[in-house]
ZADO-1210 file (C-alpha; in nm, 4 decimals, padded with zeros to 6 digits):
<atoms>
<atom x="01.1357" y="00.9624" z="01.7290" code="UNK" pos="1"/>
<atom x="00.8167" y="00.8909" z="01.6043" code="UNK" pos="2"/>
<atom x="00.6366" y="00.5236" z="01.5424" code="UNK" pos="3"/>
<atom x="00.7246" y="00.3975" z="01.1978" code="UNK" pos="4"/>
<atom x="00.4857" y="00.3076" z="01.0018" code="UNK" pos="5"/>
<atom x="00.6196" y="-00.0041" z="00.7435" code="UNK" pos="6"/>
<atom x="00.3065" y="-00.0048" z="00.5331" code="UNK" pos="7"/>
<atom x="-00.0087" y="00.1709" z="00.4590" code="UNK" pos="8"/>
<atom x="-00.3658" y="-00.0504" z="00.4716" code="UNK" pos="9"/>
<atom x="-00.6217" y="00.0036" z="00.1684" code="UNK" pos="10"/>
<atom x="-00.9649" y="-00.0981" z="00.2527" code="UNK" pos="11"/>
<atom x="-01.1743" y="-00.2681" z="-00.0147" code="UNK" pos="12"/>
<atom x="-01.5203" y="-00.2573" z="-00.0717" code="UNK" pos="13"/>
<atom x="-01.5950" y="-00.5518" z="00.1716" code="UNK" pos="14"/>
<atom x="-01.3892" y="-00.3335" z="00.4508" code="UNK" pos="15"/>
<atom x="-01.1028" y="-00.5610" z="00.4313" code="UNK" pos="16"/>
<atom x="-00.7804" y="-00.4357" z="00.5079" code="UNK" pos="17"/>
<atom x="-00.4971" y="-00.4586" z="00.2634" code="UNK" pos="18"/>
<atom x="-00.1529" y="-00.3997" z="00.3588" code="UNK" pos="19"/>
<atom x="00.0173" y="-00.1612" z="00.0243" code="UNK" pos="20"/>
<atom x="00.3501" y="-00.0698" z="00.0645" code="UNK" pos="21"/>
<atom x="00.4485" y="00.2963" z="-00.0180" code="UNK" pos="22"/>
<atom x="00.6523" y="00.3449" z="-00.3769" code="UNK" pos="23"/>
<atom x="01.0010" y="00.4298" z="-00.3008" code="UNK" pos="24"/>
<atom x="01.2143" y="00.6344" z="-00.5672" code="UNK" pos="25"/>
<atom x="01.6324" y="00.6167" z="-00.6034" code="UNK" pos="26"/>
<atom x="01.8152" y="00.9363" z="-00.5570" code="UNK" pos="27"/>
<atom x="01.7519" y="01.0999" z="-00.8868" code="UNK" pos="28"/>
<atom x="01.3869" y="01.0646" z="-00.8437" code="UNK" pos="29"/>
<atom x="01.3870" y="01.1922" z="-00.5138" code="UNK" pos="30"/>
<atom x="01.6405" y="01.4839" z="-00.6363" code="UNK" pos="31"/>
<atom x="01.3906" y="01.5495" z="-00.9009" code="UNK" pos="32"/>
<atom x="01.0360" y="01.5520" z="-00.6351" code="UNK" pos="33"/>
<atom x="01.2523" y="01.7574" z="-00.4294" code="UNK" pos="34"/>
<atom x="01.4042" y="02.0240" z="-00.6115" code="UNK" pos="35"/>
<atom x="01.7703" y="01.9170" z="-00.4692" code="UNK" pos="36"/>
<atom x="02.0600" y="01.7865" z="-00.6280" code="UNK" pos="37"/>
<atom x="02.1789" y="01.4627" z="-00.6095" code="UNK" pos="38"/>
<atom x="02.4629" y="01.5817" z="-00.4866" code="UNK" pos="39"/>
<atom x="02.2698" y="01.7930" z="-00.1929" code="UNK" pos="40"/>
<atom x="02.0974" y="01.4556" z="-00.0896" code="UNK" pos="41"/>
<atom x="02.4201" y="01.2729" z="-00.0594" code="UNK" pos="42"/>
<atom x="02.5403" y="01.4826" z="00.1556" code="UNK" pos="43"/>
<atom x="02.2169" y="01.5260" z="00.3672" code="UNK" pos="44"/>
<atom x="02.2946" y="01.1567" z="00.4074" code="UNK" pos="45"/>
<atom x="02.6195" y="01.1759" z="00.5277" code="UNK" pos="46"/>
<atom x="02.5381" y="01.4585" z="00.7968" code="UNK" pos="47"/>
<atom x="02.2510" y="01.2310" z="00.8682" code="UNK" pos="48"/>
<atom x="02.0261" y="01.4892" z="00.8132" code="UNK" pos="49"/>
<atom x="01.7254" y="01.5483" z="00.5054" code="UNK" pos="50"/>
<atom x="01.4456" y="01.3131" z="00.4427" code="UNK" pos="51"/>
<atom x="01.4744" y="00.9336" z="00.5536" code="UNK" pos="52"/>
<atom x="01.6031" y="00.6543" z="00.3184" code="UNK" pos="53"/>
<atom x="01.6622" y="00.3207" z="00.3108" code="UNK" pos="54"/>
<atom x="02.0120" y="00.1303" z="00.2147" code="UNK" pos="55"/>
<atom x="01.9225" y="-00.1955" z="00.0190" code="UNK" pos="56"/>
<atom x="02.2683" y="-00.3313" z="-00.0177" code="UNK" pos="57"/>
<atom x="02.4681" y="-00.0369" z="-00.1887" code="UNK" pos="58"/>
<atom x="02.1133" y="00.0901" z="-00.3221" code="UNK" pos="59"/>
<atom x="01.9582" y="00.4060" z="-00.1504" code="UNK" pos="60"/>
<atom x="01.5255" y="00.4625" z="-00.2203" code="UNK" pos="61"/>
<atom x="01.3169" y="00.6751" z="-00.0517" code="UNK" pos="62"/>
<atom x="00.9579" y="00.6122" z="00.0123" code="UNK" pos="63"/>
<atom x="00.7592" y="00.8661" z="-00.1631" code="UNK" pos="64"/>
<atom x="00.5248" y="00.8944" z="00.2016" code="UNK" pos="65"/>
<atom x="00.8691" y="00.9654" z="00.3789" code="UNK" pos="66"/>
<atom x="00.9745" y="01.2625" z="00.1220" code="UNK" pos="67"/>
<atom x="00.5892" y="01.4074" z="00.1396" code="UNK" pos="68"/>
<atom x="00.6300" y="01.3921" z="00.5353" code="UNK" pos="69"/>
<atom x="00.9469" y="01.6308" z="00.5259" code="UNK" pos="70"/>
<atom x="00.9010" y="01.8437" z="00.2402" code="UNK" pos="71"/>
<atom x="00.5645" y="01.9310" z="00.4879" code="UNK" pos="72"/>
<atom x="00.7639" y="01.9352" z="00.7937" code="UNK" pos="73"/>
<atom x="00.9793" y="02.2403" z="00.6052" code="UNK" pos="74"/>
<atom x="00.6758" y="02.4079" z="00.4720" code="UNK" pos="75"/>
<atom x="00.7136" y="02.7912" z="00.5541" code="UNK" pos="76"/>
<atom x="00.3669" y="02.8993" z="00.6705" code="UNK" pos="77"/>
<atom x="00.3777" y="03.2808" z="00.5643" code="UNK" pos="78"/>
<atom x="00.0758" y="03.5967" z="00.6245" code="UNK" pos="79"/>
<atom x="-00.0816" y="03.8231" z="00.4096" code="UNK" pos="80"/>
<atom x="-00.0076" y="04.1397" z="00.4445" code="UNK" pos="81"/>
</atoms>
């Protein structure tokens, strides 16, 4: 398992580093970036498999970084023929 990142640093003009915390979507967001159902993602969740979420209370966001990271991760490099 990889190191976790909890926030992202934005460097101003004066090279001082900002932490920025990455936008996180609910499920129908993240249904709609991915191209799956909410449905699909809920059950993704309960195989604990798909992209990685967060439980706030009953509420379930993704960060937008976190969905980027595995829609690459299942990116299907293909050749020319």
């Amino acid at each position: 398992m990889g190191f976790l990142k909890p926030y992202i640093y934005n460097v101003t003009m004066d090279n001082q580093y900002t932490p920025s915390l990455p936008k996180h979507l609910n499920e129908y967001q993240a249904a709609d970036v991915t191209g799956l159902s909410v449905k699909t993602l809920r059950r993704m969740r309960h195989e604990m498999r798909g992209p990685q979420y967060l439980k706030l209370g009953r509420r379930v966001v993704y960060s937008e970084t976190d969905l980027g990271n595995w829609l690459n991760d299942h990116r299907v490099e293909t050749t020319a023929a």
